[in-house]
C-alpha positions, 0 to 999 in steps of 0.5 A: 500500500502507498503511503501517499498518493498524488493526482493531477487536475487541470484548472477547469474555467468554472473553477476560477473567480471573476478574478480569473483565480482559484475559487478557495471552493474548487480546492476543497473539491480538489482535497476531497477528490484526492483524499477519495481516490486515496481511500479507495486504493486503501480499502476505506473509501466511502462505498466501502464504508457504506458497506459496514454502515458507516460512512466519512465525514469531516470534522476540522479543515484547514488550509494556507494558500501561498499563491494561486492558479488560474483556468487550465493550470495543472495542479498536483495534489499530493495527499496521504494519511497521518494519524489514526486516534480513537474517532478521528483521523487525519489527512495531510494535503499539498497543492504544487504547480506544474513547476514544483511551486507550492501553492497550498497546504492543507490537514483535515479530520475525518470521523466515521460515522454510523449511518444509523445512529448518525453518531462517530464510531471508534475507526480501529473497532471497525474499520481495516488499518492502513499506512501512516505518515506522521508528517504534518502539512500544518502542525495544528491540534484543531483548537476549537474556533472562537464562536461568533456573537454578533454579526455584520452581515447574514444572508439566508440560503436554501439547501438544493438538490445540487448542495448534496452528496452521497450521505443525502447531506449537505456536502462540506464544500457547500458549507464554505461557499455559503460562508464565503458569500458574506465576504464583501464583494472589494474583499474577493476582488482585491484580496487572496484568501490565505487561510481558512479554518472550519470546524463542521459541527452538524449537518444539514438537509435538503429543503433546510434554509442555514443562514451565514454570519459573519464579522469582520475582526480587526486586522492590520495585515490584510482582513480576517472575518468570523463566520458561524453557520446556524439552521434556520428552523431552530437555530442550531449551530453546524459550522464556525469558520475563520477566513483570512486574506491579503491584499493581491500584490 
Protein backbone atom coordinates (compact mmCIF):
# COMPACT_ATOMS: atom_id res chain seq x y z
CA UNK A 1 0.00 0.00 0.00
CA UNK A 2 1.23 3.62 -0.60
CA UNK A 3 1.73 5.75 1.97
CA UNK A 4 0.76 8.52 -0.09
CA UNK A 5 -0.66 9.15 -3.22
CA UNK A 6 -0.82 12.30 -5.77
CA UNK A 7 -3.08 13.42 -8.68
CA UNK A 8 -3.16 15.90 -11.46
CA UNK A 9 -6.11 18.28 -12.11
CA UNK A 10 -6.25 20.63 -14.96
CA UNK A 11 -7.81 24.18 -13.58
CA UNK A 12 -11.30 23.92 -15.39
CA UNK A 13 -12.81 27.63 -16.50
CA UNK A 14 -15.57 27.30 -13.98
CA UNK A 15 -13.45 26.90 -11.37
CA UNK A 16 -11.96 30.02 -11.20
CA UNK A 17 -13.27 33.53 -9.93
CA UNK A 18 -14.35 36.66 -11.57
CA UNK A 19 -11.00 37.47 -10.82
CA UNK A 20 -9.79 34.55 -13.02
CA UNK A 21 -8.50 32.64 -9.68
CA UNK A 22 -8.85 29.56 -7.87
CA UNK A 23 -12.04 29.79 -6.19
CA UNK A 24 -10.92 28.72 -2.48
CA UNK A 25 -14.08 26.34 -3.10
CA UNK A 26 -12.66 24.43 -6.29
CA UNK A 27 -9.56 23.31 -3.89
CA UNK A 28 -11.53 21.89 -1.24
CA UNK A 29 -13.20 19.93 -4.29
CA UNK A 30 -9.83 19.17 -5.24
CA UNK A 31 -8.71 17.73 -1.42
CA UNK A 32 -11.75 15.96 -1.34
CA UNK A 33 -11.08 14.46 -4.70
CA UNK A 34 -7.63 13.37 -3.97
CA UNK A 35 -8.50 12.33 -0.47
CA UNK A 36 -11.35 9.72 -2.30
CA UNK A 37 -9.13 8.45 -4.56
CA UNK A 38 -6.81 7.63 -1.71
CA UNK A 39 -9.42 5.93 0.40
CA UNK A 40 -10.46 3.81 -2.37
CA UNK A 41 -6.90 2.08 -3.31
CA UNK A 42 -6.72 1.65 0.79
CA UNK A 43 -9.71 -0.02 1.12
CA UNK A 44 -11.67 2.74 3.18
CA UNK A 45 -13.26 4.52 0.62
CA UNK A 46 -16.90 5.76 1.13
CA UNK A 47 -18.59 2.99 -0.56
CA UNK A 48 -16.53 0.53 1.29
CA UNK A 49 -17.70 2.11 4.31
CA UNK A 50 -21.03 2.28 3.50
CA UNK A 51 -20.92 -1.27 3.32
CA UNK A 52 -20.24 -1.93 7.04
CA UNK A 53 -22.89 1.10 7.64
CA UNK A 54 -20.78 3.71 8.48
CA UNK A 55 -19.57 6.48 6.35
CA UNK A 56 -16.51 9.71 6.28
CA UNK A 57 -17.49 12.53 7.38
CA UNK A 58 -15.35 15.63 8.16
CA UNK A 59 -14.87 17.08 11.44
CA UNK A 60 -11.80 20.10 11.09
CA UNK A 61 -10.37 21.70 7.63
CA UNK A 62 -7.52 23.67 7.47
CA UNK A 63 -5.94 25.49 4.67
CA UNK A 64 -3.00 28.02 3.75
CA UNK A 65 -2.66 29.11 0.47
CA UNK A 66 0.77 30.71 -0.96
CA UNK A 67 -0.35 31.74 -4.09
CA UNK A 68 -2.83 30.96 -6.71
CA UNK A 69 -3.97 29.30 -10.30
CA UNK A 70 -5.58 30.10 -12.99
CA UNK A 71 -8.02 28.16 -15.82
CA UNK A 72 -6.15 25.25 -17.39
CA UNK A 73 -3.26 25.43 -14.96
CA UNK A 74 -2.12 21.69 -13.89
CA UNK A 75 -2.08 21.18 -10.18
CA UNK A 76 -0.91 18.22 -8.46
CA UNK A 77 -2.22 17.03 -5.07
CA UNK A 78 -0.23 15.22 -3.14
CA UNK A 79 -2.14 13.54 -0.05
CA UNK A 80 -1.57 10.70 2.49
CA UNK A 81 -2.94 9.78 5.79
CA UNK A 82 -1.03 10.88 9.13
CA UNK A 83 -2.71 9.83 12.30
CA UNK A 84 -5.47 7.38 13.18
CA UNK A 85 -6.68 8.11 17.03
CA UNK A 86 -9.83 6.94 18.51
CA UNK A 87 -12.69 8.53 16.44
CA UNK A 88 -10.71 10.62 14.23
CA UNK A 89 -8.06 10.53 11.84
CA UNK A 90 -6.20 12.90 9.82
CA UNK A 91 -5.04 13.71 6.24
CA UNK A 92 -2.38 15.94 5.13
CA UNK A 93 -2.74 17.91 1.59
CA UNK A 94 -0.09 19.63 -0.63
CA UNK A 95 -1.11 21.56 -3.92
CA UNK A 96 2.00 22.21 -6.28
CA UNK A 97 2.33 23.85 -9.65
CA UNK A 98 3.42 22.04 -12.90
CA UNK A 99 6.73 23.90 -11.89
CA UNK A 100 7.41 22.06 -8.50
CA UNK A 101 5.92 25.67 -6.68
CA UNK A 102 3.88 25.15 -3.77
CA UNK A 103 0.75 26.86 -3.97
CA UNK A 104 -1.27 25.09 -0.66
CA UNK A 105 -1.14 23.06 2.14
CA UNK A 106 -3.76 21.69 3.84
CA UNK A 107 -4.81 18.81 7.05
CA UNK A 108 -8.30 17.74 7.80
CA UNK A 109 -10.00 15.47 10.36
CA UNK A 110 -12.23 12.64 9.37
CA UNK A 111 -14.93 10.72 11.69
CA UNK A 112 -16.62 7.76 10.83
CA UNK A 113 -19.55 7.88 11.13
CA UNK A 114 -22.62 5.04 11.76
CA UNK A 115 -25.27 5.68 9.46
CA UNK A 116 -27.65 4.52 11.82
CA UNK A 117 -27.00 6.10 14.56
CA UNK A 118 -25.51 9.24 12.89
CA UNK A 119 -23.09 9.12 15.74
CA UNK A 120 -18.68 8.92 15.09
CA UNK A 121 -17.72 5.43 15.75
CA UNK A 122 -14.04 4.21 17.10
CA UNK A 123 -12.46 3.76 13.44
CA UNK A 124 -9.89 0.88 14.88
CA UNK A 125 -13.38 -1.35 16.01
CA UNK A 126 -14.38 -1.04 12.54
CA UNK A 127 -12.60 -0.22 10.19
CA UNK A 128 -9.20 -2.32 8.35
CA UNK A 129 -5.75 -0.47 9.48
CA UNK A 130 -3.90 1.27 6.66
CA UNK A 131 -0.26 3.02 6.38
CA UNK A 132 0.56 6.15 8.39
CA UNK A 133 2.83 9.07 7.54
CA UNK A 134 3.13 11.24 10.74
CA UNK A 135 4.12 14.39 8.85
CA UNK A 136 2.20 17.07 9.07
CA UNK A 137 1.40 19.63 6.23
CA UNK A 138 0.24 22.39 9.01
CA UNK A 139 1.14 21.37 12.67
CA UNK A 140 -2.47 22.12 14.12
CA UNK A 141 -4.11 20.14 17.05
CA UNK A 142 -7.54 21.66 15.90
CA UNK A 143 -8.29 24.07 18.97
CA UNK A 144 -11.98 24.82 18.75
CA UNK A 145 -12.75 28.18 16.52
CA UNK A 146 -13.96 31.35 18.68
CA UNK A 147 -17.98 31.33 18.42
CA UNK A 148 -19.36 34.46 16.63
CA UNK A 149 -21.90 36.64 18.68
CA UNK A 150 -22.58 39.46 16.67
CA UNK A 151 -22.80 39.61 13.29
CA UNK A 152 -22.30 42.32 10.33
CA UNK A 153 -23.77 40.95 7.79
CA UNK A 154 -26.19 37.21 7.30
CA UNK A 155 -27.82 36.04 4.27
CA UNK A 156 -30.09 33.15 4.39
CA UNK A 157 -29.58 30.25 1.72
CA UNK A 158 -31.73 27.05 0.95
CA UNK A 159 -30.23 23.67 0.70
CA UNK A 160 -30.54 22.42 -3.15
CA UNK A 161 -30.60 19.24 -4.59
CA UNK A 162 -27.11 20.26 -6.49
CA UNK A 163 -25.72 21.11 -2.47
CA UNK A 164 -25.52 17.15 -1.57
CA UNK A 165 -23.72 14.04 -1.62
CA UNK A 166 -23.96 10.63 -1.41
CA UNK A 167 -24.57 10.91 2.83
CA UNK A 168 -28.02 12.77 1.31
CA UNK A 169 -26.49 15.89 3.38
CA UNK A 170 -25.09 18.91 2.58
CA UNK A 171 -21.61 18.04 1.37
CA UNK A 172 -18.73 20.14 3.40
CA UNK A 173 -18.00 22.15 0.33
CA UNK A 174 -21.28 23.84 0.13
CA UNK A 175 -20.69 24.82 3.50
CA UNK A 176 -17.76 27.32 2.79
CA UNK A 177 -19.30 28.66 -0.35
CA UNK A 178 -22.48 29.90 1.87
CA UNK A 179 -19.94 31.20 4.47
CA UNK A 180 -17.83 32.89 1.55
CA UNK A 181 -20.83 34.82 0.18
CA UNK A 182 -20.91 37.02 3.11
CA UNK A 183 -17.10 38.32 2.42
CA UNK A 184 -17.64 41.85 0.82
CA UNK A 185 -17.61 41.69 -2.98
CA UNK A 186 -13.88 44.55 -2.80
CA UNK A 187 -12.50 41.86 -0.37
CA UNK A 188 -12.76 38.96 -3.18
CA UNK A 189 -11.89 41.06 -5.82
CA UNK A 190 -8.81 42.90 -4.30
CA UNK A 191 -7.58 40.35 -1.99
CA UNK A 192 -6.38 36.37 -1.83
CA UNK A 193 -7.50 34.22 0.69
CA UNK A 194 -5.00 32.80 2.85
CA UNK A 195 -6.24 30.79 5.06
CA UNK A 196 -9.40 29.17 6.12
CA UNK A 197 -10.22 27.18 9.31
CA UNK A 198 -13.82 25.18 9.72
CA UNK A 199 -14.76 23.44 12.06
CA UNK A 200 -18.34 21.49 10.91
CA UNK A 201 -20.35 20.73 13.63
CA UNK A 202 -23.74 19.28 12.37
CA UNK A 203 -25.35 18.61 9.29
CA UNK A 204 -27.92 19.98 7.13
CA UNK A 205 -30.59 18.52 4.65
CA UNK A 206 -32.04 19.22 1.54
CA UNK A 207 -35.20 21.68 1.95
CA UNK A 208 -33.14 23.30 5.12
CA UNK A 209 -32.80 27.08 4.97
CA UNK A 210 -28.74 27.81 7.03
CA UNK A 211 -28.15 31.43 7.46
CA UNK A 212 -24.49 32.57 7.04
CA UNK A 213 -22.98 35.08 9.82
CA UNK A 214 -20.17 36.71 9.75
CA UNK A 215 -17.95 39.74 11.22
CA UNK A 216 -15.16 41.30 10.22
CA UNK A 217 -12.22 41.48 13.19
CA UNK A 218 -9.68 43.76 13.06
CA UNK A 219 -6.54 43.42 11.24
CA UNK A 220 -3.66 45.49 10.21
CA UNK A 221 -2.29 42.95 7.64
CA UNK A 222 -4.87 42.23 5.44
CA UNK A 223 -8.83 41.36 6.70
CA UNK A 224 -9.87 38.47 8.81
CA UNK A 225 -13.69 37.68 9.14
CA UNK A 226 -15.76 35.37 11.63
CA UNK A 227 -18.15 33.23 10.17
CA UNK A 228 -20.98 30.84 12.01
CA UNK A 229 -23.47 28.84 10.25
CA UNK A 230 -26.79 28.02 12.08
CA UNK A 231 -30.14 26.41 10.90
CA UNK A 232 -32.76 28.48 10.43
CA UNK A 233 -35.54 26.37 11.83
CA UNK A 234 -34.09 26.14 15.31
CA UNK A 235 -31.21 27.58 15.16
CA UNK A 236 -28.92 25.15 15.82
CA UNK A 237 -25.12 25.91 15.33
CA UNK A 238 -23.48 23.41 12.09
CA UNK A 239 -20.02 25.25 11.32
CA UNK A 240 -17.58 28.07 12.59
CA UNK A 241 -15.08 29.48 10.20
CA UNK A 242 -12.20 31.65 10.46
CA UNK A 243 -11.15 33.12 6.71
CA UNK A 244 -8.12 35.35 6.49
CA UNK A 245 -6.93 37.10 3.26
CA UNK A 246 -4.31 39.62 1.96
CA UNK A 247 -4.06 42.36 -0.49
CA UNK A 248 -3.22 40.84 -4.20
CA UNK A 249 0.24 42.07 -4.74
Amino acid sequence: MEHTFEKTYSVRSYEVDLTGRLRPTAILNYLQEAAGDHARLLGVSVRDLMHRGLTWVLSRTHVSCFGTAHSRDELTVRTWPSSREGRFSCREFEISTAGGRLIAVATCSFAALDLATRKPVTISDHLPEYPLNPRRAIVDDFPSLPRLSDADTELVFRVSRGDLDVNRHANNVAYVGWALETVPQEVVEEYLATDIEIAYRAEVFYGDSVCARTSRLSDDTGATFLHQLVRVSDGAELTRLVTRWRKEQ
